[in-house]
TORMIZA-39262 format. One record per residue (C-alpha): residue in one letter; y, z, x. Coordinates in pm, 1 decimal. Last residue first. Layout:
   residu          Y          Z          X
        A          Y          Z          X
...
***
This chain:
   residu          Y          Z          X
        X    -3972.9    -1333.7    -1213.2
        X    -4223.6    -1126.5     -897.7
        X    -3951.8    -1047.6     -691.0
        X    -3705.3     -943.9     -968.8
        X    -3922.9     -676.0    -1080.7
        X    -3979.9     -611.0     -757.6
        X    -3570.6     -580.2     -748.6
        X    -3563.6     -326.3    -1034.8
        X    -3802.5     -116.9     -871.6
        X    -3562.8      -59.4     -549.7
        X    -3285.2       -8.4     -797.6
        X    -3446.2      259.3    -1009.1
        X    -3521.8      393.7     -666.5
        X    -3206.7      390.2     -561.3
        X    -3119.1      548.6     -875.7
        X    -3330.8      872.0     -741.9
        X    -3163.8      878.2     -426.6
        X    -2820.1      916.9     -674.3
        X    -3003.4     1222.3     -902.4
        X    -3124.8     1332.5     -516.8
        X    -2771.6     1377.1     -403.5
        X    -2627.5     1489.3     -742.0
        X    -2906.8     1791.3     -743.5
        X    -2763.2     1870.1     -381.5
        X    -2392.0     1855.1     -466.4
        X    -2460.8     2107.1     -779.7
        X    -2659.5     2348.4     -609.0
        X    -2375.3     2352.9     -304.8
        X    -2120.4     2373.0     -607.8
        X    -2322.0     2688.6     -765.0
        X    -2325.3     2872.9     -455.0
        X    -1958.1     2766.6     -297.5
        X    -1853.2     2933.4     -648.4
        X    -2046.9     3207.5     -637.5
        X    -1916.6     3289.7     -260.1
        X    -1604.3     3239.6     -399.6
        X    -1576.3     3510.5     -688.3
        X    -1224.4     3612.1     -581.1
        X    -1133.4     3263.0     -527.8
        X    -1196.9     3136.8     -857.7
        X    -1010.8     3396.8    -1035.3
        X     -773.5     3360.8     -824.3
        X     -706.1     3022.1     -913.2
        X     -733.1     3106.8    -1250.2
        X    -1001.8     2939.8    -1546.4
        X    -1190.4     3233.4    -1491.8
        X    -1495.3     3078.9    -1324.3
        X    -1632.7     2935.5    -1657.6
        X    -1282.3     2749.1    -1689.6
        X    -1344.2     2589.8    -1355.8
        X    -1676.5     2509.0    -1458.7
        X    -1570.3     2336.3    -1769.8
        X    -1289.6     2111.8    -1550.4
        X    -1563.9     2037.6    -1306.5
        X    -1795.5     1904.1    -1579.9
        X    -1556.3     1663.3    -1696.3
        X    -1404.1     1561.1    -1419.5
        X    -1769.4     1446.7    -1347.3
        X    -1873.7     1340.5    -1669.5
        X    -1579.2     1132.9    -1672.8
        X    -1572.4     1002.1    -1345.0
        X    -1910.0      851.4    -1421.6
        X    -1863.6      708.2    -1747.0
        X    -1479.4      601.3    -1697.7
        X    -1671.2      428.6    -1378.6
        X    -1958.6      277.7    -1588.8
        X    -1751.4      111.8    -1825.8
        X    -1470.5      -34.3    -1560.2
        X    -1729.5     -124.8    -1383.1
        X    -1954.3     -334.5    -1651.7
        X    -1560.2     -508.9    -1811.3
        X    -1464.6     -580.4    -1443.0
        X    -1744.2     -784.4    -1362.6
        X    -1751.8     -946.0    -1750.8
        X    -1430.5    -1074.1    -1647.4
        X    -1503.8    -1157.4    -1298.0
        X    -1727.5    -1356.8    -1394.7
        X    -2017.5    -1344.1    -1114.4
        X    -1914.3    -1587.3     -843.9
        X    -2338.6    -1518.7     -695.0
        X    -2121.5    -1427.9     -386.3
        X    -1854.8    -1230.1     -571.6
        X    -2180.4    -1006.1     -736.2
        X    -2267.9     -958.8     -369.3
        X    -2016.9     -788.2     -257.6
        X    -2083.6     -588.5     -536.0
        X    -2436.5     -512.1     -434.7
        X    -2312.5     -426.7      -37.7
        X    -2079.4     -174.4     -187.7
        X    -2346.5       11.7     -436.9
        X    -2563.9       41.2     -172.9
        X    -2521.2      380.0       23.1
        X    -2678.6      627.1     -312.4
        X    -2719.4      474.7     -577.3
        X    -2443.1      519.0     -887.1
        X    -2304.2      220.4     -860.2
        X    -2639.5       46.8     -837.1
        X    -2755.9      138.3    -1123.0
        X    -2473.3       82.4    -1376.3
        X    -2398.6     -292.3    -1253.0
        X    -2752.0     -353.9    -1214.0
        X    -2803.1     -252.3    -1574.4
        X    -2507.8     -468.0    -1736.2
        X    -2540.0     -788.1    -1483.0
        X    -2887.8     -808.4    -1602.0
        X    -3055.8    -1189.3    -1537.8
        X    -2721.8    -1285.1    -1305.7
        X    -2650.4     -950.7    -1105.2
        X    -3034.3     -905.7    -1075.2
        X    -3133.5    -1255.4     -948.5
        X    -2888.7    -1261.8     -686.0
        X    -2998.5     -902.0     -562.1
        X    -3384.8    -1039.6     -562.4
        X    -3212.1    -1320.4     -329.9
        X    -3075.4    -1088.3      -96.8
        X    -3364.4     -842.9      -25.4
        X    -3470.0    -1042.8      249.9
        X    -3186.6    -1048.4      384.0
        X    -3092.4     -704.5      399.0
        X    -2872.4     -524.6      134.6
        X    -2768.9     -188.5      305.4
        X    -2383.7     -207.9      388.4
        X    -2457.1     -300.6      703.5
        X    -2658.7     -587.7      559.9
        X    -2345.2     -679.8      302.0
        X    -2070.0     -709.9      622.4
        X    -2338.6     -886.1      823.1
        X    -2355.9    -1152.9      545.7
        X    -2003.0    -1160.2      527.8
        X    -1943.8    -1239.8      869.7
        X    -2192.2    -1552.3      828.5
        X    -1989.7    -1674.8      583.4
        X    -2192.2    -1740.1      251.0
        X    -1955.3    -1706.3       11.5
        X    -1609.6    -1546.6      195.8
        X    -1460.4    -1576.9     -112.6
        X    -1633.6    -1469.8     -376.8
        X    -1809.4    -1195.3     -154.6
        X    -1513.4    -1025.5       -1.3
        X    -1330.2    -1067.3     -369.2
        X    -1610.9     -839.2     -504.6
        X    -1542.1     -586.2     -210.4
        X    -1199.9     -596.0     -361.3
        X    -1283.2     -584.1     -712.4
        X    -1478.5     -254.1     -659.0
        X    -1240.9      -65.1     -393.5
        X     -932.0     -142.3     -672.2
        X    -1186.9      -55.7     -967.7
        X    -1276.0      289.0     -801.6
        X     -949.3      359.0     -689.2
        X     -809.9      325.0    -1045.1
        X    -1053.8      521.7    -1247.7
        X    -1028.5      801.0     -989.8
        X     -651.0      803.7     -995.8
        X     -638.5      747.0    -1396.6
        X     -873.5     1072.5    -1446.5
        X     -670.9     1239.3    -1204.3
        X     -341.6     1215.2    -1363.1
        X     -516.6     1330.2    -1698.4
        X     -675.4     1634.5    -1578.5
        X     -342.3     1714.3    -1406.6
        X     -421.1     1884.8    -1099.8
        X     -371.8     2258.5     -997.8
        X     -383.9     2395.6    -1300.2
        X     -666.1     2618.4    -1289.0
        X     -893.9     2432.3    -1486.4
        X     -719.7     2135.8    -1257.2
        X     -924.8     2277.9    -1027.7
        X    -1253.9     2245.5    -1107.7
        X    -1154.0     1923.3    -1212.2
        X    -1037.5     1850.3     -841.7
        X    -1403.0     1965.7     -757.5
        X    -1571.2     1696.9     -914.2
        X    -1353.3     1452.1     -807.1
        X    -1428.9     1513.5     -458.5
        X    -1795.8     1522.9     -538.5
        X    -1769.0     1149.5     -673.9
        X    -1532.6     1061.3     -421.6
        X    -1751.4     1127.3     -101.9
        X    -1563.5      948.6      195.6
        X    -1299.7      749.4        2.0
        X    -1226.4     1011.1     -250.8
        X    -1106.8     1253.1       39.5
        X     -866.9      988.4      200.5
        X     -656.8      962.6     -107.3
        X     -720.6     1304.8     -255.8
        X     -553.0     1492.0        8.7
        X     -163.6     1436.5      -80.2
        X     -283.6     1484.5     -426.8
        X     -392.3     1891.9     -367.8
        X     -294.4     1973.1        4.5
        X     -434.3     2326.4       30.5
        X     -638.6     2358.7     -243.1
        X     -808.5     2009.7     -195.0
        X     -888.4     2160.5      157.2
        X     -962.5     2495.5       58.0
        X    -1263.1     2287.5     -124.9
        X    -1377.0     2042.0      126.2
        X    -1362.6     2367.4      389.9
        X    -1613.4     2577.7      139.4
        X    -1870.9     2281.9       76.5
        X    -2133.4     2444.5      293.4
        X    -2435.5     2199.0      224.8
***
């Protein structure tokens, strides 16, 4: 995974670019913008609410799809193309009302699902409340750890722009290693998830 162009990118166009970058791989995007806010190019801060924000804004509104549409047909395409099948749908039900807690935090961070389970949580009119209480949690979790870790391996880099730059192919190294053992860490929640709806199945 050459993540070289992602990452001249965010140099390049910094906030302008976040937008549009968060919404096809945010979790690596934000990542890297704490790598370089180490070398002030972000505001650790600014990004922290910008990540927490579009998170909750894409989270309530696919919630929203599902309260109200209900049980539209459209909206039951909408949730199989986002990869929760019929037959799958009444396990999903189960989950958001037995454990709204755990399936909230597992399938946000699977891998390709986590839209088509909130969508879902609106069907099942989950309280939006309590909805908002398990994201919020898990996303100042998530994004935290990420920003987090970028920001400490920006500083371990040199803590300078050019100090990043000038040991590059490192960089691109250690990020590739990094997006790869994220990737499977995320297949392996959908596994987590998988096993959480036999368990489902057979209650």
């Amino acid at each position: 995974m050459d993540t070289s162009p992602l990452l001249h990118s965010i140099i390049e166009y910094r906030y302008l670019i976040l937008l549009p970058l968060s919404f096809v791989e945010g979790p690596i995007v934000a990542f890297f913008a704490g790598t370089l806010a180490a070398a002030g190019y972000f505001n650790i801060g600014a990004l922290a609410i910008f990540f927490l924000a579009r998170d909750m804004i894409v989270d309530l509104s696919c919630y929203y799809l599902g309260y109200v549409g209900a049980n539209t047909r459209w909206v039951v395409k909408v949730i199989h193309r986002m990869g929760v099948t019929e037959e799958h749908l009444d396990e999903v039900r189960t989950l958001w009302q037995t454990y709204p807690g755990k399936t909230m935090f597992i399938s946000k961070l699977s891998y390709g699902v986590a839209a088509g389970f909130i969508v879902v949580a609106g069907l099942v009119k989950m309280d939006v409340k309590k909805f908002f209480t398990y994201g919020l949690a898990v996303a100042v979790m998530h994004y935290g750890v990420l920003l987090f870790l970028g920001y400490f391996f920006g500083q371990t880099f040199g803590g300078t722009i050019t100090a990043i730059l000038e040991k590059i192919p490192y960089v691109i190294a250690a990020l590739s290693v990094l997006a790869i053992g994220y990737y499977f860490f995320r297949r392996h929640m959908n596994r987590r998830l998988a096993q959480a709806e036999k368990e489902a199945r057979k209650n």
